[in-house]
C-alpha positions as CSV (number, residue, x, y, z in Angstrom):
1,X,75.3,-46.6,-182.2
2,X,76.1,-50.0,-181.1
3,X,74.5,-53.3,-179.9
4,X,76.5,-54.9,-176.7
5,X,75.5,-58.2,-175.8
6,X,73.6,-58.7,-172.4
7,X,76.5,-60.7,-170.1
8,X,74.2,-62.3,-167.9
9,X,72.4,-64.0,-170.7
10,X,75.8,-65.6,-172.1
11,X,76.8,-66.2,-168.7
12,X,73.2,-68.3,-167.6
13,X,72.9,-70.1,-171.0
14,X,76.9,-71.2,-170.8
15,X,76.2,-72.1,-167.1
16,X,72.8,-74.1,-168.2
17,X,75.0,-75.9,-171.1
18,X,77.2,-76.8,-168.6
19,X,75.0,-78.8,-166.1
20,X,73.3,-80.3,-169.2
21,X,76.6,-81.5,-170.2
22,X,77.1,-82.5,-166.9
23,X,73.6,-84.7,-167.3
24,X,74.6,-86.2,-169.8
25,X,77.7,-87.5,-169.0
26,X,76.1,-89.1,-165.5
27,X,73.6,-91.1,-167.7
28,X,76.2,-91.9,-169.9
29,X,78.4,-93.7,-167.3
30,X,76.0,-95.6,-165.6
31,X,74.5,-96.3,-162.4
32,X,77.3,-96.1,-159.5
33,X,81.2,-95.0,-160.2
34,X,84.6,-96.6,-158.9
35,X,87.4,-94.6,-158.5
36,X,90.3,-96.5,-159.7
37,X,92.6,-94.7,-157.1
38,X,90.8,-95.1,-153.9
39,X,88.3,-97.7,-154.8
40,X,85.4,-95.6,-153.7
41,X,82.2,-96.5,-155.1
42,X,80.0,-93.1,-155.8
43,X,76.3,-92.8,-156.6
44,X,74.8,-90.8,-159.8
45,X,73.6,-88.2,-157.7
46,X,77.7,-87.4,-156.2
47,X,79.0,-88.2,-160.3
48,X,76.5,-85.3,-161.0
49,X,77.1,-83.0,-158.6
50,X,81.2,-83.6,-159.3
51,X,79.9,-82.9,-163.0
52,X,77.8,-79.7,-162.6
53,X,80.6,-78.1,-160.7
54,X,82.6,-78.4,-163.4
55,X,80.7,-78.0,-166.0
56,X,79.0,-74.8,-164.5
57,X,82.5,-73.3,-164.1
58,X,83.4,-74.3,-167.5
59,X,80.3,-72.9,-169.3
60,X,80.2,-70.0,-167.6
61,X,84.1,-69.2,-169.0
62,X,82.8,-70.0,-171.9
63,X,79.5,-67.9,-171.9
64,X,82.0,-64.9,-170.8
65,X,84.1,-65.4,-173.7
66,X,81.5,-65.7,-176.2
67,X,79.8,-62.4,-175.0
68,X,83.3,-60.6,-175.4
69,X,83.7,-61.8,-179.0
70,X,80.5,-60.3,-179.6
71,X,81.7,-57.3,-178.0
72,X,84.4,-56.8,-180.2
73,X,82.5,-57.8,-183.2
74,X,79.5,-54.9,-182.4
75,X,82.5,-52.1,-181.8
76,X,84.0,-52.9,-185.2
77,X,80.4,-52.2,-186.5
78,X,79.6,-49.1,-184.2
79,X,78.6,-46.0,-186.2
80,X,77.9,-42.5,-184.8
81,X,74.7,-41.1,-185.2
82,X,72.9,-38.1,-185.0
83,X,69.6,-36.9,-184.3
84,X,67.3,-33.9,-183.2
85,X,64.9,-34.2,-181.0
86,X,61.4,-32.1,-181.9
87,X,58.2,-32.0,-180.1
88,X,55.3,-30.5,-182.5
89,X,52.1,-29.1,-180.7
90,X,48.6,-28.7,-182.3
């Protein structure tokens, strides 16, 4: 008997992390970016959007790797049970 993590949780609260990360690093630069190399000025909204990709790629890595240690952790801990099933009638 065993307890695996649910994957898709890990995987949406990684990806969530991620564009929150990603939030937060557009407010943190300010209002419009210049790239250095091409001297192209981009809004919040592009900076974000560059972000989230990232960051959704990122947390969702991360997410997946989290889950998997947990994975291993809940085999190491696996026992084997057993039990009868019974049905009593009045």
């Amino acid at each position: 008997m065993r307890r695996a993590p649910k994957y898709g949780v890990f995987l949406t609260v990684g990806a969530s992390l991620g564009v929150l990360v990603a939030l937060i690093l557009t407010f943190a630069t300010g209002e419009e970016t210049t790239s250095p190399l091409t001297d192209v000025t981009y809004s919040s909204m592009q900076v974000f959007g560059f972000l989230a990709l990232i960051g959704i790629a990122v947390g969702l890595a991360v997410g997946g790797f989290v889950a998997l240690l947990f994975d291993r952790v809940s085999r190491r801990r696996a026992r084997t049970v057993s039990f009868d099933h019974e049905t009593v009638a009045d």
